[in-house]
C-alpha positions as MATLAB code, in Angstrom:
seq = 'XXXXXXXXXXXXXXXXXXXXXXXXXXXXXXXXXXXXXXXXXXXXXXXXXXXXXXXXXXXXXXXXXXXXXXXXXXXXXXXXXXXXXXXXXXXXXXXXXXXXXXXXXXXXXXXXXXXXXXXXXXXXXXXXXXXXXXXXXXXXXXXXXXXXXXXXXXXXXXXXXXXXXXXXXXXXXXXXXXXXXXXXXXXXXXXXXXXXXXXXXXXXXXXXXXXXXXXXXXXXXXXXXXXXXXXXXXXXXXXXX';
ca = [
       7.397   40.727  -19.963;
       8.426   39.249  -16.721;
      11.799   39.124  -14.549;
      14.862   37.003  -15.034;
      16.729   38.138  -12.112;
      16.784   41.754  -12.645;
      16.396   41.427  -16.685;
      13.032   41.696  -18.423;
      12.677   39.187  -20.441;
       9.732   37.404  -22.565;
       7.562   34.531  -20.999;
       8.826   31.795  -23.089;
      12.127   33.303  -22.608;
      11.948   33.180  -18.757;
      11.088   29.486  -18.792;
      13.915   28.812  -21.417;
      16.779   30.414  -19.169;
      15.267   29.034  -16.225;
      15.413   25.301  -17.447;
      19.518   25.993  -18.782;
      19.926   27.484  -15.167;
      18.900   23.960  -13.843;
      20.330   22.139  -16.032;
      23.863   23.120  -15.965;
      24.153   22.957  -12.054;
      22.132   19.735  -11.395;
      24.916   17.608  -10.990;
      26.430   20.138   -8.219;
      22.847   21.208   -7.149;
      23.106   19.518   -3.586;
      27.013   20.255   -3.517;
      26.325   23.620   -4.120;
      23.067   24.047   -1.345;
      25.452   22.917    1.702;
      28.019   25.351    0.251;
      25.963   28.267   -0.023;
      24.044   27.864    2.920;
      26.676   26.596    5.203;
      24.422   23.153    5.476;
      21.486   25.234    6.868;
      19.065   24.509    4.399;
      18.971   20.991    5.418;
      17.710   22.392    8.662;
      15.181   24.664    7.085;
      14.281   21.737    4.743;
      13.748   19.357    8.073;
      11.825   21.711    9.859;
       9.707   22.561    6.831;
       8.897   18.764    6.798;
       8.115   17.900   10.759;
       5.665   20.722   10.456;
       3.513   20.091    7.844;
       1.527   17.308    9.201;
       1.897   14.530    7.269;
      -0.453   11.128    8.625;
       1.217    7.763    7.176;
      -0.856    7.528    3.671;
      -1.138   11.190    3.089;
      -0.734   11.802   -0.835;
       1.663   14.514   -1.431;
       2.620   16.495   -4.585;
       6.386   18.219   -4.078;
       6.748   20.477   -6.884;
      10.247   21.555   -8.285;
      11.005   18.517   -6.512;
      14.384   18.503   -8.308;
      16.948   16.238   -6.489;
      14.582   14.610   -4.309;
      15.094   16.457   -0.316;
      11.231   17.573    0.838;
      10.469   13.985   -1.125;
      12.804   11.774    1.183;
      11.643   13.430    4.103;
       8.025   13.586    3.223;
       8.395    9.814    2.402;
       9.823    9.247    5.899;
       6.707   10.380    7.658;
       4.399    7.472    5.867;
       3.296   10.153    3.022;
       2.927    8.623   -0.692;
       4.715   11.458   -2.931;
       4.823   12.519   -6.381;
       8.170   14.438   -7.216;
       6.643   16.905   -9.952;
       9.458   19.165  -11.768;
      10.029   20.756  -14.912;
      13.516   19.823  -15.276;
      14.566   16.360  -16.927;
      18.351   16.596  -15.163;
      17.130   17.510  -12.245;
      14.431   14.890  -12.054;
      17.292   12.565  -13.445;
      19.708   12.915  -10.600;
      16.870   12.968   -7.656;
      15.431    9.515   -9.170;
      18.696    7.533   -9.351;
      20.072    8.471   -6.105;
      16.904    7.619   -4.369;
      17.000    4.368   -6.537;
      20.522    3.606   -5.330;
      19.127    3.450   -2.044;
      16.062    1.475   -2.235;
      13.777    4.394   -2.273;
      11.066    3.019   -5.109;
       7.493    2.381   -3.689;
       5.837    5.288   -2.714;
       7.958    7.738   -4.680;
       6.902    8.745   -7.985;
       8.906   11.226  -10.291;
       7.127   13.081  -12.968;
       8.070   16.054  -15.606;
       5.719   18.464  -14.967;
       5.160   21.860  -15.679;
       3.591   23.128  -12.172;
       1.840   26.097  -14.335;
      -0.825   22.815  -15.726;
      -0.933   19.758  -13.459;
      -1.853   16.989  -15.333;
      -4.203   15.571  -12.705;
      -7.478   15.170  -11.626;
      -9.009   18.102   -9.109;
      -8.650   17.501   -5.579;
      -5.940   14.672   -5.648;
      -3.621   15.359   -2.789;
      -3.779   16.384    0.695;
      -0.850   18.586    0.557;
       1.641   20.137   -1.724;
       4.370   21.369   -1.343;
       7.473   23.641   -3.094;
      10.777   24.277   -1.577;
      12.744   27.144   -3.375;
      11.152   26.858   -6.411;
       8.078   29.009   -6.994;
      10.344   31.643   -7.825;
      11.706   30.447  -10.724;
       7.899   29.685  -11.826;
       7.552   31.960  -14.937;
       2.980   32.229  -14.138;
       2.626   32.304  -10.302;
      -0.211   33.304  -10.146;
      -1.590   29.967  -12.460;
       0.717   27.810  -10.552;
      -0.687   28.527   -7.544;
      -4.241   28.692   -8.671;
      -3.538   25.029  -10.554;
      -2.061   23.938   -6.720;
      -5.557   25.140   -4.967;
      -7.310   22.843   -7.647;
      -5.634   19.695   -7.133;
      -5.996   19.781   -3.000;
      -8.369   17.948   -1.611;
     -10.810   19.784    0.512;
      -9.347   20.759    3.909;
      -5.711   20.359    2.537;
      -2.986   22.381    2.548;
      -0.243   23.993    0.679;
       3.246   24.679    2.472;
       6.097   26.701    0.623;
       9.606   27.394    1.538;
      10.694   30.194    0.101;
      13.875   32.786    0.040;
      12.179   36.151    1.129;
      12.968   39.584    2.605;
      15.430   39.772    5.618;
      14.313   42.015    8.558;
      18.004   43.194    9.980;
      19.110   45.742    8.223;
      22.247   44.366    9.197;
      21.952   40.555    8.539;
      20.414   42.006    4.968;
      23.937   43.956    4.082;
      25.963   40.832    5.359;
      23.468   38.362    3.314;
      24.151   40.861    0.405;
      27.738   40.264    0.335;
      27.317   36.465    0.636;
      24.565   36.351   -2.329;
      26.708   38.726   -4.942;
      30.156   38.632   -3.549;
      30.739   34.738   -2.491;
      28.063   32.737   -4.000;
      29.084   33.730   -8.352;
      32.883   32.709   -7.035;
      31.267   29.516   -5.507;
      29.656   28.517   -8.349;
      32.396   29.119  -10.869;
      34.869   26.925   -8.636;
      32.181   24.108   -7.670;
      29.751   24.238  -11.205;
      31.965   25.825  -13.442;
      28.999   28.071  -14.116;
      28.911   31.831  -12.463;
      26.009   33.627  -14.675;
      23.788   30.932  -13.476;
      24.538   31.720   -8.982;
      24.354   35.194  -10.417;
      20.693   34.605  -11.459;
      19.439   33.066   -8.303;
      21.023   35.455   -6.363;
      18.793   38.442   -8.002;
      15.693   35.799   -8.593;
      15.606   36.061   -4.694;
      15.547   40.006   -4.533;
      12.447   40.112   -7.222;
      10.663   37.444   -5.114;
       7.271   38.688   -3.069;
       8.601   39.516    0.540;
       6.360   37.614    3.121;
       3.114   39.645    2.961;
       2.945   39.819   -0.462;
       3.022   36.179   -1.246;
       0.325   35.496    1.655;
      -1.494   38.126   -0.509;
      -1.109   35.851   -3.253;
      -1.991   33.501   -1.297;
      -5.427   34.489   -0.683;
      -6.246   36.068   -4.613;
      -5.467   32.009   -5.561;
      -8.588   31.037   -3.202;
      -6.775   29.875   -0.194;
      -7.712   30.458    2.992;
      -5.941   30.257    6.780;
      -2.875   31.587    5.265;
       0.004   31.778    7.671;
       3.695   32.466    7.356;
       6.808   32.413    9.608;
      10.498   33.786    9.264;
      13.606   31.670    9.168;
      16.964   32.849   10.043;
      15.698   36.285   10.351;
      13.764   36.221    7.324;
      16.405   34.751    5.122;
      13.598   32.623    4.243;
      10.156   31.846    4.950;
       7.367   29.133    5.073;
       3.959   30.549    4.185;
       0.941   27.804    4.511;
      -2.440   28.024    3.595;
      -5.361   25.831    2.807;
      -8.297   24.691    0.776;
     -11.632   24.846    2.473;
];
């Protein structure tokens, strides 16, 4: 068994509910990020980005790439990306937007389960996965399939919800996650049970240490992590030797 939020469900069930989560809110996805996060996460996102190093000609895998963000931005310092996600509607809406503006060489978009890459071992110099390991129903494979397709001396970076430090900030991000962000999703996506779900997805999440932990069982070494907005999230990096 393994968690949907805070139900215990089966494997195959996991990665079932997961892919009608994504599916009904794609279309709202980005609508519903600046909503939620007051447009923050586009900071997070940026920052995420500027530090992870990218050379022009870098080969970069963003997994649960969904609507295209880390892609655009990872594009936009000279890297060659592969947009890898599970999710055809996400995928869908990520592609023809960055279509509709021109965005075609360099950019490749692929349906991919991140739990068995379909290519060759040591492929890219970095990969990356914003907000999305969580909903990953094997972590531990996904991560150990993300070692095998670095190239030696690259690097993983993930962005990642994790465990607040203030015990004040964590009551007041409480009330935001169960309180606002169901009501938000109703109005905006016409789907509650879904903002409901990523809400608790984000309390069974690894706090910081633990994923570095992770981290290092997966074969990765130098692993490093720092807190945003007080922990609200996190960006743990680590790399292949």
């Amino acid at each position: 068994m393994t968690d949907f939020g805070y139900r215990e469900v089966a494997p195959e069930e996991k990665t079932r509910l997961v892919g009608r989560v994504f599916s009904s809110v794609a279309g709202r996805y980005d609508l519903m990020n600046d909503l939620m996060s007051l447009g923050i996460h586009r900071l997070w996102k940026r920052h995420f980005v500027s530090s992870c190093g990218i050379r022009p000609g870098d080969r970069l895998l963003d997994l649960a790439g969904g609507t295209g963000d880390i892609a655009r931005l990872a594009h936009a310092a000279g890297a060659e990306v592969t947009v890898a996600d599970i999710n055809r509607e996400m995928l869908g809406v990520g592609r023809t937007r960055a279509d509709d503006d021109g965005l075609v060489k360099g950019l490749d978009w692929l349906q991919v389960n991140a739990e068995a890459l379909p290519f060759a071992d040591a492929s890219f110099n970095h990969v990356t996965i914003a907000f999305g390991l969580r909903n990953v129903t094997f972590r531990d494979q996904a991560l150990a399939e993300m070692y095998r397709v670095l190239k030696p001396g690259g690097r993983v970076h993930i962005l990642e919800f994790s465990k607040v430090g203030l015990p004040a900030l964590a009551r007041l991000y409480d009330t935001w996650s169960f309180q606002v962000l169901p009501r938000l999703g109703q109005r905006i996506a016409g789907d509650a049970e879904s903002y409901q779900y990523l809400a608790e997805s984000i309390r069974r999440f690894p706090d910081q240490e633990s994923l570095a932990g992770l981290l290092g069982e997966a074969g990765f070494e130098r692993v490093n992590w720092h807190n945003l907005s007080g922990g609200i999230c996190a960006i743990h990096r680590a790399a292949r030797v």
